[in-house]
C-alpha positions in Angstrom: 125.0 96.8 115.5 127.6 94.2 116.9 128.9 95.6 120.3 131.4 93.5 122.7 132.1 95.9 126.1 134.6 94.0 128.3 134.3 94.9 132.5 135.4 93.7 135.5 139.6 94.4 135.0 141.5 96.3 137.9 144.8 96.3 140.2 144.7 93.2 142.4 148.2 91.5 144.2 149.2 87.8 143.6 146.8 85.5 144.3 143.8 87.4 144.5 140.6 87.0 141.7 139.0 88.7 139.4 135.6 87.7 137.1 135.4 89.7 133.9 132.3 90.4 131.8 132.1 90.6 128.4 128.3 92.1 127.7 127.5 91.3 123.6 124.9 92.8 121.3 123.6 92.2 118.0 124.1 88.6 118.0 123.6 85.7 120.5 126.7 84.4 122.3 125.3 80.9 122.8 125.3 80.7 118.7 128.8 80.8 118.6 132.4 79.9 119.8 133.3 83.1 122.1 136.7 83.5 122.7 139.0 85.7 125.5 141.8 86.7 123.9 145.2 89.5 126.4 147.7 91.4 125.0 150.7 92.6 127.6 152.7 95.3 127.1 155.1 95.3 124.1 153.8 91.6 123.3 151.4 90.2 120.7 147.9 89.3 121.0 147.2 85.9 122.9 145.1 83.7 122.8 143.4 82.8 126.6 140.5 80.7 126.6 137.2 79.9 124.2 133.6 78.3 125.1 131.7 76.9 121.6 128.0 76.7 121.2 127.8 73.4 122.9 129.9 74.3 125.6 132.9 73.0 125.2 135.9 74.6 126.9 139.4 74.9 126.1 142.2 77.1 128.0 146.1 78.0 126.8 148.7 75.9 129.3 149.3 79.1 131.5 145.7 79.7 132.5 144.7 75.7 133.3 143.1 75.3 136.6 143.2 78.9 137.6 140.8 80.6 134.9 137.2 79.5 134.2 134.9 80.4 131.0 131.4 80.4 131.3 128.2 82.1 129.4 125.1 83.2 130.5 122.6 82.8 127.5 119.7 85.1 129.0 122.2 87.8 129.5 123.9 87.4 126.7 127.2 87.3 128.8 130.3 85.8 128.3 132.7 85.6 132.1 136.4 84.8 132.6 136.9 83.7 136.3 140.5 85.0 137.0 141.7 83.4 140.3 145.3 82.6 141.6 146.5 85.6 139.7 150.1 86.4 139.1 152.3 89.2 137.4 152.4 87.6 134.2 148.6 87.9 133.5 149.3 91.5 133.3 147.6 92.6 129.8 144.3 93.9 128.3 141.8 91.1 127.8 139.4 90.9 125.1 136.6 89.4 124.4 136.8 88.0 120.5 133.6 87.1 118.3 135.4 85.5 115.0 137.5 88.0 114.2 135.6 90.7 116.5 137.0 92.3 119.5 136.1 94.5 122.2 137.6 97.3 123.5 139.4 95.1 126.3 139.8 95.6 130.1 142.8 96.1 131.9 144.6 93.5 134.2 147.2 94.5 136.3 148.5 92.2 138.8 151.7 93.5 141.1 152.4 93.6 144.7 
């Protein structure tokens, strides 16, 4: 049974960091492109970052420099590293196998 279970979200003020987790099961992360996708309030879903098999990443404009994807293959765990955070990166972020997503984890960034 395919399972993604996003962790790690929270209430942090400008600047600060977060690393979230999304924990897979019933497939293999390093198989395939993983993707970390947010939605903020009353907006659409967005695209945020993706790793592929080889390990290529790729990051949306807003996120560049600041956020880091990485995978750990034994665990089975996909990260997004989350520093220099500001208000805009409010949203739920999920983790997104093709067309897959988790449950999400809120990010709330405010002062």
């Amino acid at each position: 049974q395919v399972q993604l279970v996003e962790s790690g979200g929270g209430l942090v003020q400008p600047g600060e960091s977060l690393r979230l987790s999304c924990t897979a099961s019933g497939f293999r992360v390093s198989g395939y492109t993983m993707k970390w996708v947010r939605q903020a309030p009353g907006k659409g879903l967005e695209w945020v970052s993706q790793i592929s098999v080889s390990g290529d990443t790729r990051y949306t404009d807003s996120v560049k420099g600041r956020f880091t994807i990485s995978r750990d293959d034994a665990k089975n765990i996909v990260y997004l590293q989350m520093n220099s955070l500001k208000p805009e990166d409010t949203a739920r972020y999920h983790c997104q196998w093709g067309n897959f997503r988790g449950q999400g984890t809120q990010v709330t960034v405010s002062s």
